[in-house]
Backbone as ProteinMPNN parsed JSONL, in Angstrom:
{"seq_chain_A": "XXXXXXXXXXXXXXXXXXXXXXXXXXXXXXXXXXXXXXXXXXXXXXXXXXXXXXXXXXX", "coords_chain_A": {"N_chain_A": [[0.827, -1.178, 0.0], [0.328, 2.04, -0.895], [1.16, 5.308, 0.692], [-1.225, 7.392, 0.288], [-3.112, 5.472, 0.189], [-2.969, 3.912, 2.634], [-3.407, 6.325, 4.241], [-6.264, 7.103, 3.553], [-7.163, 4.522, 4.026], [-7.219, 5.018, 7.094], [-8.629, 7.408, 7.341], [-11.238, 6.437, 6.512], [-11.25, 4.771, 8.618], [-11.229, 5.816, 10.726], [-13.725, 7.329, 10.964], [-15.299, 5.991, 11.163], [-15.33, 4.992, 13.832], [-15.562, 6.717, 14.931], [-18.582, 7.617, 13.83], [-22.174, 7.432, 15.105], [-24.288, 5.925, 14.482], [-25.443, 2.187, 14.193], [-25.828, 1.867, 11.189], [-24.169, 3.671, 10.025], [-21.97, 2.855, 10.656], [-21.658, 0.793, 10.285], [-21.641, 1.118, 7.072], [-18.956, 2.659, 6.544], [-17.246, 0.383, 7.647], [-17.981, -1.119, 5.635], [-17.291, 0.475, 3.262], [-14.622, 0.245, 3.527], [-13.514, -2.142, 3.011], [-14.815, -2.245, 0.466], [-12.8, -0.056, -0.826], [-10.364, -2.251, -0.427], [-10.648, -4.105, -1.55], [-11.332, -2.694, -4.525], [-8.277, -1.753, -4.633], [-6.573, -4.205, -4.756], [-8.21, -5.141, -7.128], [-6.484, -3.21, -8.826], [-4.044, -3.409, -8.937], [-4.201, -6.33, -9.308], [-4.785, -5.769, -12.392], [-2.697, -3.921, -13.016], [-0.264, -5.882, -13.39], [-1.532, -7.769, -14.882], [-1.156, -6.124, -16.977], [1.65, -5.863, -17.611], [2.057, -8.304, -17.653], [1.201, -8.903, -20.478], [2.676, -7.465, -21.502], [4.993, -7.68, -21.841], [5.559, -10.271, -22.799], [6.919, -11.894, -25.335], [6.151, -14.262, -27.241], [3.541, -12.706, -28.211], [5.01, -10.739, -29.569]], "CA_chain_A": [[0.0, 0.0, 0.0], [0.859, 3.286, -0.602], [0.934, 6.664, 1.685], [-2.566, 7.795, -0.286], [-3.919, 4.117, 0.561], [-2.746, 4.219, 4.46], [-4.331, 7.465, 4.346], [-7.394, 6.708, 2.902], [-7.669, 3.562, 5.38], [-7.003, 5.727, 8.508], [-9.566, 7.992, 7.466], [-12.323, 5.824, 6.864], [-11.76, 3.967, 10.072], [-11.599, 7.28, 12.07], [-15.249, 8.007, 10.24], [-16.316, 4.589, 11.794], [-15.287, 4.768, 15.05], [-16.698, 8.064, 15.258], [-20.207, 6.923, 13.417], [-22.963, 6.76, 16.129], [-25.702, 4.917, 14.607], [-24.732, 1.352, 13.283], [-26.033, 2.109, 9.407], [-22.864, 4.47, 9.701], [-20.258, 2.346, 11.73], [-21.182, -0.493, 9.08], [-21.049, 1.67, 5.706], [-17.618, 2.838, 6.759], [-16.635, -0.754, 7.387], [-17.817, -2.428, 3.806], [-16.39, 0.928, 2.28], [-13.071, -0.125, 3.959], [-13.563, -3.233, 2.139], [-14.936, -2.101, -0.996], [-11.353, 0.105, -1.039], [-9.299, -2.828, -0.709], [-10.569, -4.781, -3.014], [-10.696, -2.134, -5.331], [-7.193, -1.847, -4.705], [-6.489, -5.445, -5.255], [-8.667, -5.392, -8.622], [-5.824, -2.602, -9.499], [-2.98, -4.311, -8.572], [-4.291, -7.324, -10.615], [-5.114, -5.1, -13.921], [-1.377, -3.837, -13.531], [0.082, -7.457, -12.909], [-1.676, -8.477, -16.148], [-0.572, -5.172, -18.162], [2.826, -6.3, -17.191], [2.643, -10.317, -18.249], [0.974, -8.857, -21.553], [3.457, -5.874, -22.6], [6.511, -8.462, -21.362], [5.237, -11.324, -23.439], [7.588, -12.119, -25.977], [5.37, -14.921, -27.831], [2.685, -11.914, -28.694], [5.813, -9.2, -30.084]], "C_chain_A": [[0.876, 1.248, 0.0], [0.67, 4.37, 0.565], [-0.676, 7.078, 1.493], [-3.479, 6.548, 0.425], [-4.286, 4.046, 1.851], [-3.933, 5.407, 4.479], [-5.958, 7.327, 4.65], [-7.961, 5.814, 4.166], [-8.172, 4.265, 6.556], [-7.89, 6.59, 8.34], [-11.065, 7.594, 7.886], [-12.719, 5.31, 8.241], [-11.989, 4.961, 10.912], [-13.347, 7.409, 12.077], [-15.909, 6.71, 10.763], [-16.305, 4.384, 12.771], [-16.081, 5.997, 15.689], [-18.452, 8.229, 15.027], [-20.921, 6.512, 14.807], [-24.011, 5.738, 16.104], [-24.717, 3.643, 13.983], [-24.872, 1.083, 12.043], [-24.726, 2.682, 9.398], [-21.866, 3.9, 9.851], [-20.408, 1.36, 9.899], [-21.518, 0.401, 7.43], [-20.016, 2.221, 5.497], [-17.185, 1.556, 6.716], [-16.603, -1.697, 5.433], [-17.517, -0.955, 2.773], [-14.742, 0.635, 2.187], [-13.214, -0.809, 2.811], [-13.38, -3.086, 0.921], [-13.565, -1.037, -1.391], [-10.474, -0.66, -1.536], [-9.148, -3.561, -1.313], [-10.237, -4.193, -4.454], [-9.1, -2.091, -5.594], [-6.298, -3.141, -5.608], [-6.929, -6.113, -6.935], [-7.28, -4.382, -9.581], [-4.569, -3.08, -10.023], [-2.715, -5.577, -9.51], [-4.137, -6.921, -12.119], [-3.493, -5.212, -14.083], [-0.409, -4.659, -13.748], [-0.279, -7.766, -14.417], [-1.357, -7.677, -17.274], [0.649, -5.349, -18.138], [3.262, -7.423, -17.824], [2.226, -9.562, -19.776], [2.271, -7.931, -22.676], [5.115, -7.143, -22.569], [6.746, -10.076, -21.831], [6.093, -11.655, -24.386], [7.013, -12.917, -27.273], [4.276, -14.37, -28.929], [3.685, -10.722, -28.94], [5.265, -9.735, -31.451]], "O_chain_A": [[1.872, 1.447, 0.695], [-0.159, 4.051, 1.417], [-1.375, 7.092, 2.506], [-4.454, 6.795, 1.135], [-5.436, 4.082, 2.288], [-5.131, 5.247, 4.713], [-6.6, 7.431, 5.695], [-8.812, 6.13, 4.998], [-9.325, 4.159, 6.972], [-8.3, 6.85, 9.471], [-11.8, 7.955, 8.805], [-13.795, 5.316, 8.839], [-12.883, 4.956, 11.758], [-14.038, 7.557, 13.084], [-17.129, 6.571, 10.689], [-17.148, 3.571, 13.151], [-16.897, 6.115, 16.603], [-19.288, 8.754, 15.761], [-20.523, 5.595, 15.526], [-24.493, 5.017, 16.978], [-23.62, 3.827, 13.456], [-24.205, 0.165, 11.565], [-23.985, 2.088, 8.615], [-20.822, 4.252, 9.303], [-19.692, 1.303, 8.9], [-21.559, -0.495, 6.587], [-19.786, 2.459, 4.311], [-16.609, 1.327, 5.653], [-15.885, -2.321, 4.652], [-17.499, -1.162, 1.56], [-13.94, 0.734, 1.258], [-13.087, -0.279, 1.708], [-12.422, -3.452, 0.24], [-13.215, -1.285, -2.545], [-9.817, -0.416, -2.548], [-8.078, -3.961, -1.773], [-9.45, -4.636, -5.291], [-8.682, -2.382, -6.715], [-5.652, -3.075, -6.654], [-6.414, -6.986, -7.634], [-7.041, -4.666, -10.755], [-4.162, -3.137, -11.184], [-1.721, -5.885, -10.167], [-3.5, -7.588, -12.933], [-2.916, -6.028, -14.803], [0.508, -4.168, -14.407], [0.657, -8.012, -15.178], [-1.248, -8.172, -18.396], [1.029, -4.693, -19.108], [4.343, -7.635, -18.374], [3.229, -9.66, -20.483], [2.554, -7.84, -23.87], [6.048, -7.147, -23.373], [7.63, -10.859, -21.482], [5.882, -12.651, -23.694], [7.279, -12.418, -28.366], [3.99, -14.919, -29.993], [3.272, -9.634, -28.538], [5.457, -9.096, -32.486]]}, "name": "protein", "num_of_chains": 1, "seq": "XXXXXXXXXXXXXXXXXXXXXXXXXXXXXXXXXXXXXXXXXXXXXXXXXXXXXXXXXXX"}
């Protein structure tokens, strides 16, 4: 993870611990989530723009 990512995390969770009702605590939590997957879906994309550009078979 990057600095922006950390960030990002540490915000949300602040915004959930602080949340009084539990609609709030838990739409901070599955945005956590939905973050780090996002993340993870990015991570993958660039991973496979990587095997494709570094392919040798497909020059």
């Amino acid at each position: 993870m990057n600095d922006l990512e950390n960030w990002l995390h540490e915000q949300v969770a602040d915004l959930e611990k602080q949340a009084k009702s539990y609609p709030d605590q838990a739409f901070y939590h599955e945005l956590n989530r939905f973050i780090q997957e996002q993340q993870k879906r990015l991570e993958q994309a660039e991973g496979e723009i990587d095997g494709r550009t570094w392919n040798h078979e497909q020059w």
